[in-house]
C-alpha positions in Angstrom: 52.6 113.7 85.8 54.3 114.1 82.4 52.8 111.4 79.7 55.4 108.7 79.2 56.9 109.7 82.2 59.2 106.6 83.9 57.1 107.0 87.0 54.0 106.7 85.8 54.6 103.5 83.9 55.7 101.6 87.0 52.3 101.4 88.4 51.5 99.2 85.1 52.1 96.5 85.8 85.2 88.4 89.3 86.9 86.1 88.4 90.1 88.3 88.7 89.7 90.4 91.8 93.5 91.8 90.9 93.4 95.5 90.5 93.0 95.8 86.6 90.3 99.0 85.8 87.8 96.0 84.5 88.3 94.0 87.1 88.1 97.0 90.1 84.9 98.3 88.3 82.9 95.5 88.3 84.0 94.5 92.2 81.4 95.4 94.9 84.8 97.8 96.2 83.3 100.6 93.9 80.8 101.4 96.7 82.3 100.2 99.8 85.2 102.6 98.7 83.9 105.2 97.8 85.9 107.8 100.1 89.1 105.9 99.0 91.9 107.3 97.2 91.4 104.9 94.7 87.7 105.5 94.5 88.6 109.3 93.8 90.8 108.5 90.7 88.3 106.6 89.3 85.9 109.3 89.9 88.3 111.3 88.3 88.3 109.4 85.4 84.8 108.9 85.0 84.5 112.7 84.8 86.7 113.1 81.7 83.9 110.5 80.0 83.8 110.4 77.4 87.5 110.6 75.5 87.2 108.2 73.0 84.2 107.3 70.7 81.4 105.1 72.7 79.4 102.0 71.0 76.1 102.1 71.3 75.1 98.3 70.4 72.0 98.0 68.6 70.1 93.9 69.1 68.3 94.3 65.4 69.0 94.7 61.7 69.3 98.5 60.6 66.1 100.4 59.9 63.9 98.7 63.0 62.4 100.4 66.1 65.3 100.6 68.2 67.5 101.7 65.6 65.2 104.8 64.6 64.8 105.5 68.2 68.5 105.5 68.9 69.7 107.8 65.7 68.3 111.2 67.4 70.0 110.6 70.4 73.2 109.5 69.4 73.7 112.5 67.0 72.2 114.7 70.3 75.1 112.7 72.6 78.3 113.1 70.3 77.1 117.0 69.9 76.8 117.0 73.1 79.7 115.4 75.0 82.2 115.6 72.2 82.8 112.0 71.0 80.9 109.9 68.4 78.6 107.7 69.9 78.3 105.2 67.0 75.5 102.4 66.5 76.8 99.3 66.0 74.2 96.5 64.9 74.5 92.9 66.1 71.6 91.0 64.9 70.7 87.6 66.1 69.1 85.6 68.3 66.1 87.5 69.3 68.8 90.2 70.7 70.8 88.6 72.5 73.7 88.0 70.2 74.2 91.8 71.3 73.1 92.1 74.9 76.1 89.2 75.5 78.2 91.1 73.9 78.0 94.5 75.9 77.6 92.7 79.1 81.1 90.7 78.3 82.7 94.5 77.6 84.4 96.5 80.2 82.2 98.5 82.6 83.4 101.5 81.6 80.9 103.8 79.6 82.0 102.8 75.9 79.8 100.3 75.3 76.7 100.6 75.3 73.2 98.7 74.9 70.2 99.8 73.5 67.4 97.6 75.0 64.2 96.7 73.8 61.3 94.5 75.2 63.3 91.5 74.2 65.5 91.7 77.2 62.9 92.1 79.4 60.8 89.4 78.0 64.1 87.2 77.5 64.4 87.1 81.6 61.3 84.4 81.7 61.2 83.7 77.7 64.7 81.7 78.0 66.2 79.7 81.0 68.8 78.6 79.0 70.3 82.0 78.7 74.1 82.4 79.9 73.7 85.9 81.0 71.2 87.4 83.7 70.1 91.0 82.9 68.9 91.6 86.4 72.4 91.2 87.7 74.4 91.8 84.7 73.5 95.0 83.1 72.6 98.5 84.9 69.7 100.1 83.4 70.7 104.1 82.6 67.8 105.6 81.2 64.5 105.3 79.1 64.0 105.6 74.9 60.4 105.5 74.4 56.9 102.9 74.6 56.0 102.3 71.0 52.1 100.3 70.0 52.7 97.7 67.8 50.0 97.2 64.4 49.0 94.6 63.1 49.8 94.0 59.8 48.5 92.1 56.6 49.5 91.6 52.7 47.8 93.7 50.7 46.5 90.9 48.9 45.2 89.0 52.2 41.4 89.4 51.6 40.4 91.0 55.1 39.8 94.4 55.8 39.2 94.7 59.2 40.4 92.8 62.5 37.1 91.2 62.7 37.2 90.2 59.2 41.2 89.0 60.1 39.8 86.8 62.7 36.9 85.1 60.9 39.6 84.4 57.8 42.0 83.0 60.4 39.7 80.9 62.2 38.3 79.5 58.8 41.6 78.8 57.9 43.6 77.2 60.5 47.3 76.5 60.2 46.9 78.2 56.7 48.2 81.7 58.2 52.0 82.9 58.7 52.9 85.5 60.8 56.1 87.0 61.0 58.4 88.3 64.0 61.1 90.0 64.8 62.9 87.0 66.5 62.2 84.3 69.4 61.0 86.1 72.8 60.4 89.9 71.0 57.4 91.7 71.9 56.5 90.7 68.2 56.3 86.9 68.9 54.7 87.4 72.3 51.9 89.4 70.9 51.5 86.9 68.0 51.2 84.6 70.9 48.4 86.1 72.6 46.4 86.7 70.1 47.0 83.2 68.9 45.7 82.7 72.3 42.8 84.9 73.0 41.4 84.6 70.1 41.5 80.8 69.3 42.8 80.6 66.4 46.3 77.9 64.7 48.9 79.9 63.0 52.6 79.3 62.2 55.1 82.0 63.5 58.3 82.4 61.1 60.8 84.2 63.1 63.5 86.6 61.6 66.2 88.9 62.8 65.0 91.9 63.2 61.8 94.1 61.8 62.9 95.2 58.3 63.5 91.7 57.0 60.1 90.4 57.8 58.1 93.5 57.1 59.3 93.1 53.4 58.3 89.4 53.1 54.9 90.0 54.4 54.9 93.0 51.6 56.2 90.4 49.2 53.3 87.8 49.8 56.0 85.5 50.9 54.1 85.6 54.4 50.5 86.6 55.5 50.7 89.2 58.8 53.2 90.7 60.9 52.9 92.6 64.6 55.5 95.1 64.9 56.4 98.5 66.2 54.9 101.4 64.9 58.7 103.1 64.1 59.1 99.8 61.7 56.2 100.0 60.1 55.0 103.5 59.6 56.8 104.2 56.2 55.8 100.8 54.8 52.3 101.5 55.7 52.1 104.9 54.5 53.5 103.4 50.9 51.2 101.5 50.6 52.9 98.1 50.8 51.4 97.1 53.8 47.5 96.9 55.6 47.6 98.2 59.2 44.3 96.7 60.6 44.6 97.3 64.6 47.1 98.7 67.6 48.3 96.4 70.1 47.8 99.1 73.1 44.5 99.9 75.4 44.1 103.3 73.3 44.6 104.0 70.1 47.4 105.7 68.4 48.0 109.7 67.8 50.1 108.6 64.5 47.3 106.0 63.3 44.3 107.8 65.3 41.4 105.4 62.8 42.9 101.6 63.7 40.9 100.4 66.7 42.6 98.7 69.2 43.1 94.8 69.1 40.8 95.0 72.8 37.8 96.2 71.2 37.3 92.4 70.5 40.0 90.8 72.6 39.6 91.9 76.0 42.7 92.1 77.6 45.1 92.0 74.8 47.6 95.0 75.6 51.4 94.5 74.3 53.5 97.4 73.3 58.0 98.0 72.9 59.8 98.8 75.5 62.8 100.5 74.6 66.3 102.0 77.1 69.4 102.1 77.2 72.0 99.9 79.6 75.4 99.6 80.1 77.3 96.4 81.8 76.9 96.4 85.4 79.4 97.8 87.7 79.7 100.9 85.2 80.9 103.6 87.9 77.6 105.4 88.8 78.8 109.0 87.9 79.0 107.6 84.3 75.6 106.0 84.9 74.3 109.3 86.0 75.8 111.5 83.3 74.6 109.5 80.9 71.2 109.5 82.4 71.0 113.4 81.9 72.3 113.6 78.6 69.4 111.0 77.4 66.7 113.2 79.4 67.8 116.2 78.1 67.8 114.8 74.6 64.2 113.5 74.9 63.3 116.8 76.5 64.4 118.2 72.8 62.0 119.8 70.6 63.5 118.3 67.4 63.9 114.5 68.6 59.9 114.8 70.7 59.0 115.4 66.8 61.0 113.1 65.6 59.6 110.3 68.1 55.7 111.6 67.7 56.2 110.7 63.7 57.1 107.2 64.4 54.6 106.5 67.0 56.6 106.7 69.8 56.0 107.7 73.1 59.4 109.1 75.3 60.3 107.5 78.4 61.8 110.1 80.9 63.4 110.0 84.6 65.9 109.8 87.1 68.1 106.4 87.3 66.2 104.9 90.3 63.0 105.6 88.5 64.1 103.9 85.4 65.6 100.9 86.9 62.6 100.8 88.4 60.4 100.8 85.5 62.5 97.9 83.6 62.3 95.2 86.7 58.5 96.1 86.6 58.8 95.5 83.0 60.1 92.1 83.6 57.5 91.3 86.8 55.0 91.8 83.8 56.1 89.8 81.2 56.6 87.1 83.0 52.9 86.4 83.7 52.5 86.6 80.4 54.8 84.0 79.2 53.7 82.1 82.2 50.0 82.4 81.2 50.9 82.0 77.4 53.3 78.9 78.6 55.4 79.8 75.8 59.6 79.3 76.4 62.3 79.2 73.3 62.5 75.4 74.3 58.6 75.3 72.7 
């Protein structure tokens, strides 16, 4: 089985019902009907997607993980299929300023959502969420699985993880650690290893990667987790101390940081990244998007582009995808239930 492969990660773990196109689409008619004249014209349609440019909406600031992940295939789908796909960024809210926003568009292939381990976290993370991803996006297709580092000042005077963990425990409540926002893979790993390792820190949330990962090269804050795409080029400068991976095995881009499990058995967290569009999206669209995405992960240029940054594609068939994120969610939910962590904390 391919590495990264969609199957092979599952085992870890209308208001207006008149006959508008926004209102059709998102009715459960699309199936029922699906021999219908009316179900042929909009089959029609959907095979003259795209002909207009398509939004792809991305949750963080410029220059994070799921930005640099989306870039390559974007250019890949607007060579492709003939119309821009263009990224739009809508921080906020630990990403859910933008998942709102693309599930409140029309299901009809022009907006688009690049997901991250947010949204699947975000399912448990926040009960006071007005939106329901399970029910109200459609998953379409993998981006990659990215380790997260953790990450020190230059100036913090530790040099290993064990060396990280004595300091911390000597120095409790003394210790910020950035994230990329409330219910992000970032804040739940800063969790657990809050957790499993004993230790009192304060967590100082921001929107999105870049912004925090330049205060904690400032000295304005101590120590970051985040995705190996946002950090690489800091690290590599210099500006920042990469001490440990977050995953069970250790990195091909950083092959000499040992894994956070060597002394915290257990401790596995790592980005999640897809793409989804609002549900009731006609499948053919769903489908042909699917393709495109595989086929533009099966590229030599962008499997380079991901092995620089860390990250490791996620490839397969729609089933086996939406498969794959409701796994996703089954396991981060025992871990915010285990951490008992919620955005009401």
């Amino acid at each position: 089985m391919p590495k990264g492969s969609v199957t092979g990660s599952v085992t870890e773990a209308v208001k207006d019902v008149t006959l508008t196109r926004r209102a059709w689409l998102r009715s459960a008619g699309w199936s029922a009907l699906a021999v219908s004249p009316l179900a042929r014209t909009v089959a029609a349609w959907a095979q003259s997607y795209p002909s207009r440019p398509v939004t792809w909406v991305i949750p963080f600031a410029p220059g994070g993980a799921t930005d640099q992940l989306s870039t390559g295939l974007c250019e890949r789908l607007t060579a492709r299929l003939g119309q821009p796909f263009a990224l739009q960024h809508r921080p906020g809210a630990g990403g859910n300023v933008a998942t709102r926003s693309v599930i409140e568009a029309a299901p009809d292939g022009y907006t688009i959502l690049a997901t991250s381990t947010a949204n699947v976290i975000g399912a448990s993370f926040d009960p006071s969420l007005p939106f329901d991803v399970t029910k109200d996006l459609t998953p379409v297709a993998g981006m990659a699985r990215t380790p997260l580092l953790l990450l020190v000042n230059n100036d913090l005077p530790v040099r290993n993880l064990s060396e990280f963990v004595g300091y911390a425990k000597a120095n409790p409540d003394k210790l910020s650690v950035t994230t990329a926002g409330p219910g992000t893979v970032q804040h739940l790993s800063a969790e657990l290893f809050r957790s499993k390792a004993g230790i009192k820190w304060n967590i100082v949330h921001y929107r999105g990667s870049t912004p925090a990962l330049v205060d904690v090269a400032s000295g304005h804050v101590h120590a970051a987790f985040d995705n190996i795409p946002s950090a690489l080029e800091m690290v590599k400068a210099g500006k920042l101390r990469a001490i440990a991976v977050t995953t069970q095995t250790r990195s091909d881009t950083l092959p000499d940081l040992p894994q956070i499990t060597d002394i915290l058995p257990g401790f596995d967290t790592s980005g999640f990244y897809g793409v989804a569009v609002p549900r009731g999206t006609p499948r053919p669209i769903v489908e042909l998007l699917n393709r495109e995405i595989n086929a533009a992960l099966s590229d030599p240029a962008i499997r380079e582009r991901y092995a620089a940054l860390g990250a490791i594609p996620l490839t397969g068939n729609v089933s086996e995808y939406d498969a794959l994120f409701a796994a996703e969610i089954a396991r981060w939910r025992k871990i915010v239930a285990l951490l008992d962590v919620h955005k009401t904390d």
